[in-house]
BAMARZA-919696 format. One record per residue (C-alpha): residue number from 1; x negated, y negated, z negated; residue in one letter. Coordinates in Angstrom, 1 decimal, padded with zeros to 4 digits, always signed. Example, Ala and Ser with C-alpha at 12.3 -4.5 7.8 and 13.67 -1.06 7.14 Angstrom:
[miro 1,[-012.3,+004.5,-007.8],'A']
[miro 2,[-013.7,+001.1,-007.1],'S']
//
This chain:
[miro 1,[-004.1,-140.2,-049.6],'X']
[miro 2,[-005.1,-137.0,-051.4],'X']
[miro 3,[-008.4,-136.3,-052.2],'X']
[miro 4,[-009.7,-133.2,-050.0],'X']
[miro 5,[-012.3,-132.5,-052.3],'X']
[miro 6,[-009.6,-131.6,-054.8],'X']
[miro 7,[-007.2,-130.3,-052.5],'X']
[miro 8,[-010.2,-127.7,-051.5],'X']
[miro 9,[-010.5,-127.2,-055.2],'X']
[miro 10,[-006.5,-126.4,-055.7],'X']
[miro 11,[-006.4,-124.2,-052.4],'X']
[miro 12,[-009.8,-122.2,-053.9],'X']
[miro 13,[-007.9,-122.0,-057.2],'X']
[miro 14,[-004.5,-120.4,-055.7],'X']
[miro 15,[-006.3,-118.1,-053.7],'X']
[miro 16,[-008.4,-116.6,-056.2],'X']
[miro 17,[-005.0,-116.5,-058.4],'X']
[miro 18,[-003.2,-114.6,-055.5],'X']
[miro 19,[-006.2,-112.3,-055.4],'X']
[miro 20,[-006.2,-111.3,-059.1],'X']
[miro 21,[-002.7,-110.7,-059.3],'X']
[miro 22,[-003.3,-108.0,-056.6],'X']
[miro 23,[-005.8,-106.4,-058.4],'X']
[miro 24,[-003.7,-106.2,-061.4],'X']
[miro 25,[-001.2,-104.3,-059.1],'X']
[miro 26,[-004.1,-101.9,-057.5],'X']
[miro 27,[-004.8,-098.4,-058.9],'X']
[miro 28,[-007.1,-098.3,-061.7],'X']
[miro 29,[-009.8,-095.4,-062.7],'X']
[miro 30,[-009.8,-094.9,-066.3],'X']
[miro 31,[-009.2,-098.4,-067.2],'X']
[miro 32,[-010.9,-100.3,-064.7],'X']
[miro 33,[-010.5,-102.0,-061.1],'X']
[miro 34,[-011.4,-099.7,-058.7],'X']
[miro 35,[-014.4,-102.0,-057.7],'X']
[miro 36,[-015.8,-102.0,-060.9],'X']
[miro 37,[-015.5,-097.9,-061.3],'X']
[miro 38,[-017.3,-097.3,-057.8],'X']
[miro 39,[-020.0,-099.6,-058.0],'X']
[miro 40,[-020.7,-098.6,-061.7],'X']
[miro 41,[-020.7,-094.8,-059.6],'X']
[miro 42,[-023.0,-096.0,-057.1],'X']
[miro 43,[-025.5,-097.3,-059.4],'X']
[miro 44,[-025.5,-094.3,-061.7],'X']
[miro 45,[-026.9,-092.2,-058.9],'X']
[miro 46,[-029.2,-094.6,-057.7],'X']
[miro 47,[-030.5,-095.3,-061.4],'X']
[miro 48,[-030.8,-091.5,-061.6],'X']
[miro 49,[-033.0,-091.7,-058.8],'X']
[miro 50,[-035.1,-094.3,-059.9],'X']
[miro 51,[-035.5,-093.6,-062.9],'X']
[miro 52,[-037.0,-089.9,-062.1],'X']
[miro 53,[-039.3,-092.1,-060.1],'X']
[miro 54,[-039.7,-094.9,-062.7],'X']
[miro 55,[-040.4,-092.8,-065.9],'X']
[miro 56,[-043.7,-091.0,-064.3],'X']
[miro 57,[-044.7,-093.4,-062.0],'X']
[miro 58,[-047.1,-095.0,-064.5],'X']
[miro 59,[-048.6,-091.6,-065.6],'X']
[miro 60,[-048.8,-090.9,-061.5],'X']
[miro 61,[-050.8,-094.2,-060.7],'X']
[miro 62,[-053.1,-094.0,-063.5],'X']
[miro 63,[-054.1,-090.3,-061.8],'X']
[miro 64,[-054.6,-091.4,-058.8],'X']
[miro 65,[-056.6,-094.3,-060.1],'X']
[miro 66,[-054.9,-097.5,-060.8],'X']
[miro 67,[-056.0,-099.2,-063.9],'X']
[miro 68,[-053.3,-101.2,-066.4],'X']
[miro 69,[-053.5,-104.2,-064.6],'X']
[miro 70,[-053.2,-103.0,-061.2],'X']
[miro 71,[-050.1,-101.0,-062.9],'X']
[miro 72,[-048.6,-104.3,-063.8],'X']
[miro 73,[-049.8,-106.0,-060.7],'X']
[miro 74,[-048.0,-103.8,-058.4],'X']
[miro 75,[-044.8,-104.0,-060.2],'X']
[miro 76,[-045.1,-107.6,-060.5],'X']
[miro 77,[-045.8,-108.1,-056.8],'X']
[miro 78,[-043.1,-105.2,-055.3],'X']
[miro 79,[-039.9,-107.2,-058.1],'X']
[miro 80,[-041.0,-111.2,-057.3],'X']
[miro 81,[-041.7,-111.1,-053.6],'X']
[miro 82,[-039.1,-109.4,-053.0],'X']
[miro 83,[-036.6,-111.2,-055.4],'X']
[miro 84,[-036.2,-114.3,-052.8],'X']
[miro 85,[-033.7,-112.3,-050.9],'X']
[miro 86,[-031.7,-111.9,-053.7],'X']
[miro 87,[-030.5,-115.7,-054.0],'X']
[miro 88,[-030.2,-115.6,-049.6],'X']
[miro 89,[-027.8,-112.3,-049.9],'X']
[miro 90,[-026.1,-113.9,-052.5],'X']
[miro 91,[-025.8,-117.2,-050.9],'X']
[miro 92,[-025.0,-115.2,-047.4],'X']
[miro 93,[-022.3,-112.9,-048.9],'X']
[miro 94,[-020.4,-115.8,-050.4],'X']
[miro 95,[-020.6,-117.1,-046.9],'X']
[miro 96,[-018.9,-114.5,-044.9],'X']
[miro 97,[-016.9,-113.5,-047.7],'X']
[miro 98,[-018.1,-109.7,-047.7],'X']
[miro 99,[-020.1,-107.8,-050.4],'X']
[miro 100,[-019.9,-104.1,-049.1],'X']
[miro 101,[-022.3,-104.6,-046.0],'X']
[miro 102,[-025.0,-105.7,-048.5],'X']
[miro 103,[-024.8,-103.1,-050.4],'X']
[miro 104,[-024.8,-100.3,-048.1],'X']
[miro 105,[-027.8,-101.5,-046.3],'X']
[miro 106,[-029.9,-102.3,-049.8],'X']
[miro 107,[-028.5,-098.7,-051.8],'X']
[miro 108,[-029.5,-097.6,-048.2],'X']
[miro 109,[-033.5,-098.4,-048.0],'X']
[miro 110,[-033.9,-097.5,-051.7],'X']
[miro 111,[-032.3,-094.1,-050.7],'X']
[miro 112,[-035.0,-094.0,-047.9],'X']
[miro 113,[-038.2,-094.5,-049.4],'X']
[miro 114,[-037.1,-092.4,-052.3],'X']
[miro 115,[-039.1,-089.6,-051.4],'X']
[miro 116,[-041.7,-091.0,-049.5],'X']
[miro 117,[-043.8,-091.4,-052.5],'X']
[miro 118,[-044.4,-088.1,-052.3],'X']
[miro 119,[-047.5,-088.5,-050.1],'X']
[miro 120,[-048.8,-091.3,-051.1],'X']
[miro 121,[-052.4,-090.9,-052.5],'X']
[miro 122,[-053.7,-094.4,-053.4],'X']
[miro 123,[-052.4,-097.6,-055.5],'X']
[miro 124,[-051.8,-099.2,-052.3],'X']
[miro 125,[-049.2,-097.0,-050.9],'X']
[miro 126,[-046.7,-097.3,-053.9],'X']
[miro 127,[-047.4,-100.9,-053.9],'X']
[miro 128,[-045.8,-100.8,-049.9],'X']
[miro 129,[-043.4,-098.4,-050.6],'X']
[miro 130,[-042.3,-100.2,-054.0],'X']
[miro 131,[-042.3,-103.8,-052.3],'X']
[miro 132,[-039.8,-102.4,-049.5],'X']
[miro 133,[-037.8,-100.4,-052.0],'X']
[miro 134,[-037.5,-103.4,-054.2],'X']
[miro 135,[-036.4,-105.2,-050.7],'X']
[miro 136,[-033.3,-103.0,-050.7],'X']
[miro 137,[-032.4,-104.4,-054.1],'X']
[miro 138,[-032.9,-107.9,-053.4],'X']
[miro 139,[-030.2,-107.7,-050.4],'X']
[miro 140,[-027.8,-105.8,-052.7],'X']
[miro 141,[-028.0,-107.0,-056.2],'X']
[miro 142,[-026.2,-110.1,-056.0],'X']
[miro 143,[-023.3,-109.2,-053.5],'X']
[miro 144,[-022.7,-106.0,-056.1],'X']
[miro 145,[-022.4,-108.5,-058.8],'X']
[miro 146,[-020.6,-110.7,-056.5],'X']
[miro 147,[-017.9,-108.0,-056.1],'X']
[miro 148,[-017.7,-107.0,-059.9],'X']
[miro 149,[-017.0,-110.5,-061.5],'X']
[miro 150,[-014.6,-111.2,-058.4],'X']
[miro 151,[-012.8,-107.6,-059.4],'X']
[miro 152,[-012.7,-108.8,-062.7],'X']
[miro 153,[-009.0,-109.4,-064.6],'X']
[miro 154,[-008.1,-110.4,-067.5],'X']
[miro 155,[-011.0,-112.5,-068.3],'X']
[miro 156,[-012.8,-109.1,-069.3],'X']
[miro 157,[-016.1,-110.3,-067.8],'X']
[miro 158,[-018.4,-109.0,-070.9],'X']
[miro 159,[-016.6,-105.6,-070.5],'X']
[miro 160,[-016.5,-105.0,-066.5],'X']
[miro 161,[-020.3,-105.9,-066.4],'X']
[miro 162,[-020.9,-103.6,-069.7],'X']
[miro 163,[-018.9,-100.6,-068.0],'X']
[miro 164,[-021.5,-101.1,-065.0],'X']
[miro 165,[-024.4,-100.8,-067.2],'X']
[miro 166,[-023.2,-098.2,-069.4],'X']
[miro 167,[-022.8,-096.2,-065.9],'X']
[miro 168,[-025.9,-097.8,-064.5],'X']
[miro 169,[-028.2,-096.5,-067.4],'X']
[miro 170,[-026.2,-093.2,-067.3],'X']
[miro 171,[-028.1,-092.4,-064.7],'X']
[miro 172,[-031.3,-094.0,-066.3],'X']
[miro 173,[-030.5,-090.8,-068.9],'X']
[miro 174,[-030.1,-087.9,-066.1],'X']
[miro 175,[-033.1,-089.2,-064.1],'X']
[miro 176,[-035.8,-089.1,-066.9],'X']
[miro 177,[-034.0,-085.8,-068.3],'X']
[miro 178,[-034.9,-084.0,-064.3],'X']
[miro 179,[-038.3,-085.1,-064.5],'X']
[miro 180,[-039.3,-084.4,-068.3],'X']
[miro 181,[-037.8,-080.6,-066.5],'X']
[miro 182,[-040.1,-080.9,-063.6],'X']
[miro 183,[-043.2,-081.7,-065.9],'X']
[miro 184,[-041.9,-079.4,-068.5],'X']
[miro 185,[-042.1,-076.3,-066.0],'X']
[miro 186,[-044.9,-077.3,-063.9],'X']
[miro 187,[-046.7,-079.7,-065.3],'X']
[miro 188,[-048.5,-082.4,-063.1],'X']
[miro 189,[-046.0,-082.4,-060.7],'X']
[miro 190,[-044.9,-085.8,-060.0],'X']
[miro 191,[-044.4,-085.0,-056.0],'X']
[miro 192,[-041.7,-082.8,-056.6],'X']
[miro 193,[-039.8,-085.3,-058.4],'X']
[miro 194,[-039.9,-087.6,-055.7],'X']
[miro 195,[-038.8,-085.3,-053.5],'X']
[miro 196,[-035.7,-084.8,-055.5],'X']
[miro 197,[-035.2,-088.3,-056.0],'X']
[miro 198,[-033.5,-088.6,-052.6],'X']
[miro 199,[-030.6,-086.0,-053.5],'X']
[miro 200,[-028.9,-088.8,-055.9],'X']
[miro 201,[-029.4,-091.7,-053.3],'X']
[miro 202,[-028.1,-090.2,-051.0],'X']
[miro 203,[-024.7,-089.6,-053.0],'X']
[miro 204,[-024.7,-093.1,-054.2],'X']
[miro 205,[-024.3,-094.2,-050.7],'X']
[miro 206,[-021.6,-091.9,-049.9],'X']
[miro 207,[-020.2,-093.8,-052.9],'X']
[miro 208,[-020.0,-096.9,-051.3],'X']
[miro 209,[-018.6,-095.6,-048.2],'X']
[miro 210,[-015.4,-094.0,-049.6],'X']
[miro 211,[-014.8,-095.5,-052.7],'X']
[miro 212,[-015.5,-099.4,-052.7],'X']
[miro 213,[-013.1,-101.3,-050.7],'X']
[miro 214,[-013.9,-104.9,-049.4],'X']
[miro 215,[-012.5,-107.9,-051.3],'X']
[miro 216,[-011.1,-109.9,-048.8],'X']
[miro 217,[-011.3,-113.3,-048.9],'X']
[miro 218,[-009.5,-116.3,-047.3],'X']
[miro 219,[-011.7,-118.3,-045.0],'X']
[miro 220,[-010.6,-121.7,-046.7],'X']
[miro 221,[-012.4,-120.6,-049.7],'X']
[miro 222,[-015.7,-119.3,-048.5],'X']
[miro 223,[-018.7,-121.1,-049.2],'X']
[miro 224,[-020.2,-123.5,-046.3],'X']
[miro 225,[-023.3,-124.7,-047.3],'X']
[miro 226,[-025.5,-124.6,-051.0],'X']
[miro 227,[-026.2,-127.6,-052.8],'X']
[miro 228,[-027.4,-127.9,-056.2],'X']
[miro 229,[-025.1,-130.3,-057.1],'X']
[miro 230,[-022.1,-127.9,-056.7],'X']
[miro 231,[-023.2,-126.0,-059.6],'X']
[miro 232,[-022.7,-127.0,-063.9],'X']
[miro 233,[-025.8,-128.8,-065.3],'X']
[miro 234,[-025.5,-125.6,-068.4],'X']
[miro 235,[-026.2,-123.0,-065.7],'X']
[miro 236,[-029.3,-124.7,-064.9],'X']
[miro 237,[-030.2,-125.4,-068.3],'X']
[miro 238,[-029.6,-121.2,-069.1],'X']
[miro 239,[-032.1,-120.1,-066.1],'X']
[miro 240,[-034.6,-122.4,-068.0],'X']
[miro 241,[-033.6,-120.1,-071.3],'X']
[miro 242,[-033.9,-117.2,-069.3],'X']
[miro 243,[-037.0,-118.3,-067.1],'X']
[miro 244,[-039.0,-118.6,-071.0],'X']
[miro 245,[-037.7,-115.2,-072.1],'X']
[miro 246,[-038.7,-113.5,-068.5],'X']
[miro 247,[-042.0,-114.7,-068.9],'X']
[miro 248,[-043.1,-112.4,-071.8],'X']
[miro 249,[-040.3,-109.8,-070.5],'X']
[miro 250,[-043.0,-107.5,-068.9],'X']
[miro 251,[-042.9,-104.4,-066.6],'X']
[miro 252,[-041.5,-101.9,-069.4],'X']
[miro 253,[-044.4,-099.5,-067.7],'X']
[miro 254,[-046.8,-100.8,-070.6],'X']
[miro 255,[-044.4,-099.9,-073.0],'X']
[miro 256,[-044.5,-096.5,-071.5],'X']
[miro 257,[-048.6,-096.4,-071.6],'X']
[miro 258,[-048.2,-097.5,-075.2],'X']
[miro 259,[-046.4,-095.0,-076.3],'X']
[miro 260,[-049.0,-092.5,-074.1],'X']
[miro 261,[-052.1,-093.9,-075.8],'X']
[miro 262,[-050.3,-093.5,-079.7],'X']
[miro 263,[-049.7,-089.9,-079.1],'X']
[miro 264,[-046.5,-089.2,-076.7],'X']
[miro 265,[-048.0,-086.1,-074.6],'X']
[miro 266,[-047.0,-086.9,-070.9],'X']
[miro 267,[-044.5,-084.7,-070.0],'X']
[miro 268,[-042.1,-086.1,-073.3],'X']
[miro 269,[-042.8,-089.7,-072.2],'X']
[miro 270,[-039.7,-089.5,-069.4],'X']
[miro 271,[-037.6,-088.3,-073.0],'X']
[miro 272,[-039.2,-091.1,-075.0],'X']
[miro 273,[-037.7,-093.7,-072.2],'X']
[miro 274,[-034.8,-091.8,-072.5],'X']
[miro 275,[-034.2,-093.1,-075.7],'X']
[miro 276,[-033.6,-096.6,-074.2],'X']
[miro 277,[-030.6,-095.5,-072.0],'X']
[miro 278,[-028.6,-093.7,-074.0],'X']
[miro 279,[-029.1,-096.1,-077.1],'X']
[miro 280,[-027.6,-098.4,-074.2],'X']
[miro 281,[-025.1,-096.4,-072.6],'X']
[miro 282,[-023.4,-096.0,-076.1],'X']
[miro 283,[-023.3,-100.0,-076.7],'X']
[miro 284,[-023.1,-101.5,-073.4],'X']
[miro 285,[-019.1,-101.8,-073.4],'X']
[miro 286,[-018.4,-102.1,-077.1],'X']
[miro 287,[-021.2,-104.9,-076.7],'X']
[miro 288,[-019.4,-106.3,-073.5],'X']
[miro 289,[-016.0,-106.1,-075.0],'X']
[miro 290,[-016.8,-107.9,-078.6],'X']
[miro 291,[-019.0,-110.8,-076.3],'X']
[miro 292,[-015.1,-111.4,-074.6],'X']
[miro 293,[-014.0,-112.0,-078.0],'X']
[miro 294,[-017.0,-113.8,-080.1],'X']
[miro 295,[-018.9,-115.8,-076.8],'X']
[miro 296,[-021.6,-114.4,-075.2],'X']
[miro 297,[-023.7,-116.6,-076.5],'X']
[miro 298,[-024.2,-115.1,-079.6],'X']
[miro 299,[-024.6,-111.8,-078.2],'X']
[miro 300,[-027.4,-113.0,-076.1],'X']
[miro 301,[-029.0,-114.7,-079.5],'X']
[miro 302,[-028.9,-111.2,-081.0],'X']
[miro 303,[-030.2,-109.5,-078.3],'X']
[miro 304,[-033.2,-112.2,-077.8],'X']
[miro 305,[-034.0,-111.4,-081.7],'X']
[miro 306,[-034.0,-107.8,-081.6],'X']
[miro 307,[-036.4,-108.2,-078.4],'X']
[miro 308,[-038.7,-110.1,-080.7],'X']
[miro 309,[-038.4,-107.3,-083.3],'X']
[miro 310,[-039.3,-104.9,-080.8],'X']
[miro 311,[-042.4,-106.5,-079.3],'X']
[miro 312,[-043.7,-107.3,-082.5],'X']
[miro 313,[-043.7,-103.6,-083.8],'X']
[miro 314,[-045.5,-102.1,-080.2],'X']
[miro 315,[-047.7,-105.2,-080.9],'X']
[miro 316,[-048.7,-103.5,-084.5],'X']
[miro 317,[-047.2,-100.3,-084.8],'X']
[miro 318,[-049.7,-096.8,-084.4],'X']
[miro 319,[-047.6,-093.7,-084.9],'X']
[miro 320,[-045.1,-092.2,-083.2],'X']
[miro 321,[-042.2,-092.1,-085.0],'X']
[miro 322,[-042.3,-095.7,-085.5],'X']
[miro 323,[-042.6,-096.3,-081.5],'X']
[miro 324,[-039.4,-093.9,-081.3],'X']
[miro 325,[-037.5,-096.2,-083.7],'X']
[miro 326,[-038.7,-099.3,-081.7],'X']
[miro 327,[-037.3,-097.4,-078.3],'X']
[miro 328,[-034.1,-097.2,-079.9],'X']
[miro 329,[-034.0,-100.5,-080.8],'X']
[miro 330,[-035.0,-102.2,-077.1],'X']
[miro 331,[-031.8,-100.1,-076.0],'X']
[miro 332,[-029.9,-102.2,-078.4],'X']
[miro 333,[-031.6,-105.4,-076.6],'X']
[miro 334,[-030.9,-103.9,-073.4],'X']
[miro 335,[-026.7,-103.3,-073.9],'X']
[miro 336,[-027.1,-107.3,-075.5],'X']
[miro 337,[-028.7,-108.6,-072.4],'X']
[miro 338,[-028.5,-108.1,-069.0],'X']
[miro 339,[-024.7,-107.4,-068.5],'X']
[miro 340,[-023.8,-110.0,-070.9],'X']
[miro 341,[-026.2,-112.7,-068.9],'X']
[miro 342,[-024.4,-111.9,-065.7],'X']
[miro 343,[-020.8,-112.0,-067.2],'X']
[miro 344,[-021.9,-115.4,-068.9],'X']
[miro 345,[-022.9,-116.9,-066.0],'X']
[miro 346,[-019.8,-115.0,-064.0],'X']
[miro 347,[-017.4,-117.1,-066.4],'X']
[miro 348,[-019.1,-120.8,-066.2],'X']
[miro 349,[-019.2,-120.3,-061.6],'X']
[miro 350,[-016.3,-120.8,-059.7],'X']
[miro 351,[-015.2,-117.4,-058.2],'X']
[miro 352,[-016.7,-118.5,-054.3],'X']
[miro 353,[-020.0,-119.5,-055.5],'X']
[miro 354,[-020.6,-116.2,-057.8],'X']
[miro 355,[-023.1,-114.1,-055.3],'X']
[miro 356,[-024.9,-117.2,-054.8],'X']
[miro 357,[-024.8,-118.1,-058.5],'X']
[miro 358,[-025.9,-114.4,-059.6],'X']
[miro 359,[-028.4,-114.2,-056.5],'X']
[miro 360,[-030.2,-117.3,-058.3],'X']
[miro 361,[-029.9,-115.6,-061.4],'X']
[miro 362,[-031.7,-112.4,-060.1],'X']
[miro 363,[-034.2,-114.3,-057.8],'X']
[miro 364,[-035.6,-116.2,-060.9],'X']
[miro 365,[-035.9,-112.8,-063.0],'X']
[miro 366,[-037.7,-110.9,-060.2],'X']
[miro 367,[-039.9,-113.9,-059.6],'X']
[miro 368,[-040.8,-114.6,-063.2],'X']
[miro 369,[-042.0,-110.9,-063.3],'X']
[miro 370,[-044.8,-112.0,-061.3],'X']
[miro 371,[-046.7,-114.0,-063.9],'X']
[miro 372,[-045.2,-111.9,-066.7],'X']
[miro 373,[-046.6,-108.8,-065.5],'X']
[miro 374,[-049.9,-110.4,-064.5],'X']
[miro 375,[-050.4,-111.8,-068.1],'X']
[miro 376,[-049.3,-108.9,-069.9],'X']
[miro 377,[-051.7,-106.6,-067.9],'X']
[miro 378,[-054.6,-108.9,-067.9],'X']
[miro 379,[-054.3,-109.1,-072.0],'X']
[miro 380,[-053.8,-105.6,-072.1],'X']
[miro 381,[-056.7,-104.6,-069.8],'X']
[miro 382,[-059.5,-107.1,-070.8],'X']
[miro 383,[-058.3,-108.4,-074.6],'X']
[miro 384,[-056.4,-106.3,-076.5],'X']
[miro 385,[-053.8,-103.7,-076.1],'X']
[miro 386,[-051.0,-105.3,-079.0],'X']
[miro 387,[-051.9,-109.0,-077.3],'X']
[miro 388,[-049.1,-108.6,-074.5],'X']
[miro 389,[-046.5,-107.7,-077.1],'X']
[miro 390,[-047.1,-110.5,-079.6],'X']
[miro 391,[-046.9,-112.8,-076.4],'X']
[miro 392,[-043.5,-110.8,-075.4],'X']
[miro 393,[-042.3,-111.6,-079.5],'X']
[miro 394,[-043.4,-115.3,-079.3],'X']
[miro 395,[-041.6,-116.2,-075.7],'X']
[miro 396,[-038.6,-114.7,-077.2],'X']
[miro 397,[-038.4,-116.5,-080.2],'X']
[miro 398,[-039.1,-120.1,-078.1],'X']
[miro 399,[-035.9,-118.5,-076.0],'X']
[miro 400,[-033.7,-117.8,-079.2],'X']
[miro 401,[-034.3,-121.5,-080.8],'X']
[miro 402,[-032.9,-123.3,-077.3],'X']
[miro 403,[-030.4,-120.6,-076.7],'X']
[miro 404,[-028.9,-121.6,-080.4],'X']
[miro 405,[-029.7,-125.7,-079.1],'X']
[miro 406,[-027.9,-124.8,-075.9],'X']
[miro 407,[-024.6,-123.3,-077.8],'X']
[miro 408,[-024.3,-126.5,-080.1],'X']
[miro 409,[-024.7,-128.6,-077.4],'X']
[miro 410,[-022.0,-126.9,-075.7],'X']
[miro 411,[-019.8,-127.1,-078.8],'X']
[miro 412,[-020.4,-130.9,-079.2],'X']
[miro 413,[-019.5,-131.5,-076.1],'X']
[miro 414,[-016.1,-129.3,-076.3],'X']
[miro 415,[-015.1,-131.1,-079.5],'X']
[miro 416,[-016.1,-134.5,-077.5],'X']
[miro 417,[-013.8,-133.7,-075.0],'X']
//
């Protein structure tokens, strides 16, 4: 009698083999799956939108009263609260075989709330608005990255999430650039940002409508039920890698208020954060490609060290051109990092377990923000203003020794086998 647990496995195999030879037949857009183009469209115009919002709103809660740690707390409450949804719509989306839905609801809200912090006037308010904002991307995170690695063909994981990134901090680029305008012309006038915040969201949804197309799925190979055995013991033992690392990964909006207190007049700090996204958008698939050729692994490594390098120089560094350089540089991190931790974990999950997989993945980050932003603020606010920053460089370091233990592991077991 033949095993059904392996029979399940061979039937989940052929399918997903039938499904990427289809998409090797589909009509690509400048190189890529059609998937992959569209959702990198969609979250181009949604970063645009956020990051208007994002690159001011510390400046904006600081004049209407919030100190540095409620800065940090608010961020840290509105990512990790609402970062438990992200392992359910991952987990749910895998389960009904559909991506799309989650996405259009979760692009949806942000588009919503977008210019609602236009009339807030106390802390409080952006920390409601911010939490259900922050809700919208919890219920479409995963199921996006869901629908990207199972787009993916030939093996080009590091590439098709680097293409979404590049796009994704495309729009980090044109959002700060309208607002450093806004401030520029009539200075103060963080409203009127927000306002026109809601113009991009709105076209990222449209995105989604017309361009993305469902990846159908056979019901023999949907996921019925999550158990933790189901998944490798490495995927665990990376979230523990990436739990350390998150921990002294802050809210970058003290990187922001650094840069403020050393000399960056407010209206050039959306330009200074602009630094990070192009510096990203330039790397992000040459960084993605080479990881499909060398391991991510090693990418990651790099990435980890040049984090370190980074914290340590906000941690001692006082003028300006020096913080500039040190920008620069966390865009480098940032192209090394967060695509390549997705694809990584994309290429070590079986293909109806990857929303589920990547909605873990994004759960833990959001929650770890909690007591990373908490920390940092707290040191910042009642200790000293480089203390976050050294702890940011040490957590990193920690993460780079058992990310280089973690790859020989895996190569002595290889070579065992």
């Amino acid at each position: 009698m033949q095993n059904p647990i392996k029979s399940i496995s061979l039937l989940v195999k052929k399918a997903e083999l039938s499904y990427k030879k289809k998409l090797q037949k589909s009509k690509k857009i400048f190189g890529f799956n059609r998937n992959i183009f569209f959702s990198g469209l969609t979250s181009f115009f949604t970063d645009t939108a956020v990051k208007m919002v994002y690159s001011v709103m510390p400046m904006f809660l600081l004049s209407i009263g919030a100190s540095k740690t409620s800065l940090s707390l608010i961020e840290g409450i509105a990512e990790s609260t609402a970062s438990l949804l992200k392992a359910f719509s991952g987990f749910w989306s895998d389960k009904i075989g559909k991506n799309k839905p989650f996405m259009l609801f979760g692009y949806g809200l942000s588009a919503l709330i977008m210019p609602l912090y236009a009339f807030v006037y106390a802390p409080i308010h952006v920390l409601y608005l911010r939490f259900t904002e922050r809700v919208g991307k919890g219920i479409r995170t995963a199921p996006r990255d869901s629908l990207i690695a199972g787009s993916v063909t030939n093996k080009e994981t590091g590439k098709s999430f680097g293409i979404q990134k590049a796009m994704d901090n495309s729009g980090a680029i044109l959002g700060p650039l309208v607002a450093f305008a806004v401030l520029y012309f009539i200075p103060g006038n963080y409203r009127l940002i927000f306002i026109l915040a809601g113009i991009p969201s709105i076209l990222g949804i449209l995105v989604i409508i017309f361009g993305i197309k469902e990846a159908g799925k056979k019901p023999e190979t949907l996921l019925q039920k999550f158990r933790f055995k189901d998944f490798p013991k490495k995927y665990y033992l990376f979230l523990l890698i990436v739990f350390i690392f998150t921990l002294g990964n802050s809210t970058d909006a003290l990187l922001l208020v650094k840069a403020n207190e050393i000399g960056v007049k407010v209206a050039y700090i959306p330009l200074v954060y602009l630094i990070i996204s192009i510096v990203s958008v330039l790397l992000s698939v040459p960084v993605g490609s080479l990881s499909d050729k060398i391991g991510k692994e090693k990418i990651l490594l790099f990435g980890y060290l040049i984090y370190a390098t980074v914290y340590f120089g906000f941690g001692i560094s006082g003028n300006i051109t020096t913080i500039v350089i040190l920008f620069a540089l966390y865009g480098v991190y940032s192209a090394s990092t967060d695509g390549i931790q997705k694809a990584f974990i994309s290429d070590m999950i079986d293909g109806n377990k990857q929303g589920t997989a990547m909605g873990i993945y994004n759960g833990l980050l959001g929650i770890t923000l909690l007591p990373a932003s908490i920390i940092a603020g707290v040191l910042y606010d009642k200790v000293n203003s480089s203390l976050p920053f050294y702890f940011g460089a040490v957590t990193a370091i920690i993460s780079s020794i058992l990310l280089v233990l973690f790859i020989s592991f895996n190569v002595k077991k290889k070579t065992a086998e």
